[in-house]
C-alpha positions in Angstrom: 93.7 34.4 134.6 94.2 31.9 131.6 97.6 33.1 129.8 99.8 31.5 127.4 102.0 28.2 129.3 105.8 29.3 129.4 108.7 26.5 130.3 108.9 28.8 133.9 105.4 26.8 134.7 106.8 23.5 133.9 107.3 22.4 137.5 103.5 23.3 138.5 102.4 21.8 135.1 103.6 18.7 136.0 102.6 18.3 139.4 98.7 19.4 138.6 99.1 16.5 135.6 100.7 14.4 137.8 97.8 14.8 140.7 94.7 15.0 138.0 95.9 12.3 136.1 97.8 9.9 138.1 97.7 6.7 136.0 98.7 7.9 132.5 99.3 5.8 129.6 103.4 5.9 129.1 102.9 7.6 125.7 101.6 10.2 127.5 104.0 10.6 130.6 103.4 14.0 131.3 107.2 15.7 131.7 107.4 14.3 128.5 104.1 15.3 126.9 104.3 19.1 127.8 107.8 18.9 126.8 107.0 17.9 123.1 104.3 20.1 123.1 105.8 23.0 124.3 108.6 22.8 121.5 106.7 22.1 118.8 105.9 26.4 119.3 102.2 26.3 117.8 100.6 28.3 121.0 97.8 25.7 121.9 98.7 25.4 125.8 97.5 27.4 127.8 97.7 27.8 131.9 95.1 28.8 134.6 96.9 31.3 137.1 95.6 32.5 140.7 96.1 36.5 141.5 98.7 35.0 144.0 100.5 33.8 141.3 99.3 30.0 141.9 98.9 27.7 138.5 96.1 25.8 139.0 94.9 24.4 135.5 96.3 23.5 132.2 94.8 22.6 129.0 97.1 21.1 125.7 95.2 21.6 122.2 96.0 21.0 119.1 95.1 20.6 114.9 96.1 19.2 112.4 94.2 20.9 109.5 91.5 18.6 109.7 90.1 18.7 113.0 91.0 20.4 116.3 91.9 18.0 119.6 92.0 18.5 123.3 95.0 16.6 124.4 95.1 17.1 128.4 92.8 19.5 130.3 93.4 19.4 134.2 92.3 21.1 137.0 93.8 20.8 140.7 91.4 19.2 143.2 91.6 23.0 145.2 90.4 24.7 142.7 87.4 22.6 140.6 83.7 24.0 140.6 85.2 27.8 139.9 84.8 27.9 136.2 88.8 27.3 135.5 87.9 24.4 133.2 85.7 25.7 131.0 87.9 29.0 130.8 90.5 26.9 129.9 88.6 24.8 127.6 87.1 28.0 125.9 90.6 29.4 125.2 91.6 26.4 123.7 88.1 26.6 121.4 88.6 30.2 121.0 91.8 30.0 119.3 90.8 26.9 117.3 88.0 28.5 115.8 90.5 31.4 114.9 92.6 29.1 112.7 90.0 27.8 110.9 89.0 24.5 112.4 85.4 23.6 112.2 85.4 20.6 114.9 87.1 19.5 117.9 87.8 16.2 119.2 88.5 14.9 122.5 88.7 11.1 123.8 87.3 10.4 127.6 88.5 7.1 129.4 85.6 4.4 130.2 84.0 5.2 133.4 85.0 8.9 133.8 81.6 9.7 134.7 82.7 13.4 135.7 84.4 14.1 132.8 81.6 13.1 130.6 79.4 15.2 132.4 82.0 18.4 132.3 82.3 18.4 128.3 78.2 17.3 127.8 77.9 20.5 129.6 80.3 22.5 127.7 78.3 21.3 124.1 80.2 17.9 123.4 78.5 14.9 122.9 79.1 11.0 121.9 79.8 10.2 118.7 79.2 6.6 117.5 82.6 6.0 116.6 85.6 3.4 117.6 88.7 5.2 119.0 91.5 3.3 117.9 95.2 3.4 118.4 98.9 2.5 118.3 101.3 2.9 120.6 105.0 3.1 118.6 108.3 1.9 119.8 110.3 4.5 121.4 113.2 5.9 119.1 116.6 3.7 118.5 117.6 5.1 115.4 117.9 8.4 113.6 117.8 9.5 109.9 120.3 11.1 108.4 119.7 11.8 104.4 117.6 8.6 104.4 120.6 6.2 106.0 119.4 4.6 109.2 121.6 5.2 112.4 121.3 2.9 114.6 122.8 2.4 118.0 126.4 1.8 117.8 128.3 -0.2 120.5 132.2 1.5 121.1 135.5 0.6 122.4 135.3 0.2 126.2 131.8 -1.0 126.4 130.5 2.8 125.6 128.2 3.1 122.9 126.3 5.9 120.5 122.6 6.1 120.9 120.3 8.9 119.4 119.6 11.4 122.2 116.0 10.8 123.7 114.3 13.5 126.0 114.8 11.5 128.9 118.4 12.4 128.7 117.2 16.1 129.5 117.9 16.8 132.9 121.1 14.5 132.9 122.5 16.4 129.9 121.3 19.9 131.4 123.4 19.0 134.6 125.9 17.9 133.0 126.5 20.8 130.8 126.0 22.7 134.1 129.0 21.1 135.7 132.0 23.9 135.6 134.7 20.8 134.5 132.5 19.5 132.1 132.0 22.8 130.3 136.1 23.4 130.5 136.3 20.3 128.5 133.9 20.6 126.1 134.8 21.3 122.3 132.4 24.0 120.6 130.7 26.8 121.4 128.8 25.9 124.4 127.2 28.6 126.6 127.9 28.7 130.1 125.4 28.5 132.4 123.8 26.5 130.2 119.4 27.4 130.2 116.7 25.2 130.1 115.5 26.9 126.9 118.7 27.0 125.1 119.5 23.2 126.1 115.3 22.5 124.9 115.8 24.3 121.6 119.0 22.5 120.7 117.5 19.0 121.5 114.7 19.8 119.3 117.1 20.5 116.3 119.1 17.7 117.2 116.3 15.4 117.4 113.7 16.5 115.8 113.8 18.3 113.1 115.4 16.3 110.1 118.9 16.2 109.5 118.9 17.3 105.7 116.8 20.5 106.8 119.5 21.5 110.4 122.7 20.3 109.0 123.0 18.4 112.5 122.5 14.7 113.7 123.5 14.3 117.6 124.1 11.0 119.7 124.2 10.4 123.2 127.1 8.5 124.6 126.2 5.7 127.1 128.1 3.6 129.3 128.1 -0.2 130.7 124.5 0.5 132.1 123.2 2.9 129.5 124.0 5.9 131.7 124.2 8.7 129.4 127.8 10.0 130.2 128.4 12.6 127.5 126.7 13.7 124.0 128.5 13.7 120.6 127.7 16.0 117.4 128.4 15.9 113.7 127.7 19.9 112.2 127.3 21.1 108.5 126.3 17.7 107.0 125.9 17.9 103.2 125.8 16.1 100.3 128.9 15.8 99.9 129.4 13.5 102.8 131.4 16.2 104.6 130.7 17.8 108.2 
């Protein structure tokens, strides 16, 4: 069955990326890939699921009102030669084709022999262009209103950095932690969710600050341990929040 990806699959997600594609660029880490994906809400990831309930497949589209791309399709090593790749690939084309995009792109690493042969069998073929790219620094500073934040060193050798979604899983503990949560200012949920702590990170970070009214940093200690998070809410004009 190929269905819709939902953040419950994000454990088996991870491990099939992680076995398929073991030596990743860093850009495209893959906790960190799905994660952005999966938050940016367009519906182009889908999942391959076994009767037993088993994921065995996953396949990351997207478009950009240009031109449709395949990101990341990967099967697990159990379950290849069954036709789970090209019914993941077709959803993906399906639901292209349904918005409107009249070509899709994909890029296959030198010497991937199997891969080539895969998509020349689904209909792709070579195209006598020169892929190019850029890797960009990760982020150090945020925007609030057009001012540059930067990191901002603090009394007691703690600092201010912007929030990056490596802190995830240290944040979601920490918010998790029964003292913490006693001492926390706001209104704060208790347990905190996965999904509630993923949607508030993606306001916080990315969506701009004049458009959520929010701008977040994490707070850091000695070795850049990320000890707490600090917020500033209703930001206007006015310099007032």
């Amino acid at each position: 069955m190929i269905r819709p990806y939902s953040i419950d699959d994000h454990d088996d997600v991870i491990q099939i990326l992680q076995t398929v594609l073991p030596h990743t660029s860093p850009w495209n880490e893959p906790k960190a890939a799905v994660r952005r994906k999966w938050l940016r809400q367009d519906g182009l990831i889908w999942v391959a699921q076994e009767d037993d309930g088993t994921l065995c497949g996953i396949v990351m589209a997207g478009e950009d009102g240009v031109r449709g791309w395949i990101y990341s399709l990967a099967v697990h090593p159990e379950f290849r030669r069954l036709g789970i790749g090209r019914a993941l690939l077709r959803a993906a084309e399906t639901e292209l084709s349904n918005r409107g995009c009249p070509k899709i792109n994909l890029q296959v690493r030198p010497g991937n022999e199997q891969a080539e042969a895969f998509y020349a069998a689904c209909g792709y073929s070579g195209e006598t262009r020169r892929s190019m790219g850029k890797a960009l620094p990760p982020p150090s500073v945020q925007t609030a209103f057009g001012k540059m934040v930067a990191t901002t060193p603090l009394i007691d050798g703690l600092e201010l950095s912007p929030l990056c979604w490596n802190d995830f899983g240290e944040l979601h503990r920490l918010l998790n932690e029964s003292d913490v949560f006693h001492r926390c200012t706001g209104d704060i949920p208790f347990p905190y969710t996965r999904e509630a702590l993923e949607a508030w990170m993606f306001q916080t970070r990315e969506v701009p600050c004049r458009d959520s009214g929010r701008i977040g940093w994490a707070v850091r200690d000695r070795s850049r341990r990320l000890i707490g998070e600090v917020s500033l809410l209703s930001l206007g004009h006015g310099q007032q929040a």
